[in-house]
C-alpha positions, -999 to +999 in steps of 0.1 A: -207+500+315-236+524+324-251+546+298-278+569+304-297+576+270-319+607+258-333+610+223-331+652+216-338+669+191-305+691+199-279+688+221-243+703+226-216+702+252-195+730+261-161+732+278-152+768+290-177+785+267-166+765+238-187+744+221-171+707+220-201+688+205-232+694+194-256+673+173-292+679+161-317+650+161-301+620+179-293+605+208-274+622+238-253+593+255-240+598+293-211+573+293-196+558+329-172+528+329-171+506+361-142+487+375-151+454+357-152+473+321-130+465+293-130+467+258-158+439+250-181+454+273-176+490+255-183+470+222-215+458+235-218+492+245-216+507+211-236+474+196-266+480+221-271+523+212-268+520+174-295+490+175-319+506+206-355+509+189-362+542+200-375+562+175-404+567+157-417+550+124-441+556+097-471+545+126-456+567+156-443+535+172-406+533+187-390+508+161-365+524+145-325+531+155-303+563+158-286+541+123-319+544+101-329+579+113-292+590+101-294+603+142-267+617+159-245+605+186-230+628+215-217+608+239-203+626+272-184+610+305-203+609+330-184+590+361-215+603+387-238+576+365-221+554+391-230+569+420-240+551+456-264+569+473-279+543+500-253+550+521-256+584+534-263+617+520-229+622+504-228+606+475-197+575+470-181+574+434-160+541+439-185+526+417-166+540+385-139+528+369-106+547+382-096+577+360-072+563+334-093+530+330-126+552+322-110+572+297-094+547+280-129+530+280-147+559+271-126+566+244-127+534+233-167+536+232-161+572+210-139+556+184-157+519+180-187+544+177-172+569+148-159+537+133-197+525+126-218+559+129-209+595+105-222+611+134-203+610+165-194+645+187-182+642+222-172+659+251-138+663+270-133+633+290-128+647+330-135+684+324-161+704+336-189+703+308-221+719+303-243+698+283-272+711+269-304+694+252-336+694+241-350+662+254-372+648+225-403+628+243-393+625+268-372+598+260-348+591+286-335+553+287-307+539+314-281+509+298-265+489+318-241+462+295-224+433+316 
């Protein structure tokens, strides 16, 4: 799975002008499952952003986790996180999981996630979001779990 990670101080997603998801101080999770993906790799997933030492403790350093800053999670599919680009100028997708495998994963990730975390929003797996944020840092971290 590739995850692309931003610790906001707001973010929200919108589908059509409706607000989907929106979160305050967290972490804003761009989610993309490849063709190798199943379900322990979206566990790992889930294991590896509620540990990541990103934010802030008492001394300014990044040592604490989006579970001890009570953070929230918005995590958004994002199949273009697996994008080839060496090729050409066109960019080649078949890097991501196909459709029904990368929602099932992605939903997977969303409910392991609520399971452990009170704060989970999401967006709308294969519709045409707008995400918003305020990118906190900047802090912007890519994941890759094999």
């Amino acid at each position: 799975m590739i995850g692309l990670l931003q610790r906001v101080s707001q973010a929200r997603v919108s589908v059509a002008g409706e607000t989907v998801g929106e979160i305050g101080p967290g972490l804003l999770v761009l989610v993309c499952a490849e063709p190798i993906d199943t379900e322990v790799h979206a566990q790992r997933f889930v294991d590896k952003l509620l540990k990541l030492r990103v934010f802030a403790d008492d001394a300014g350093k990044m040592n604490r986790s989006v579970t001890e800053v009570q953070g929230g999670l918005l995590l958004v599919s994002q199949f273009t996180l697996a994008a080839e680009t060496a090729g050409g100028n066109r960019p080649s997708f078949t890097g991501a999981a196909p459709a029904a495998q990368g929602e099932r994963l992605y939903d997977a990730v969303v409910q392991m996630a609520r399971a452990r975390h009170p704060l989970v929003q999401c967006g709308r797996f294969g519709a045409d979001m707008q995400v918003m944020l305020v990118n906190d840092g900047p802090v912007t971290i890519p994941l890759h779990i094999r």
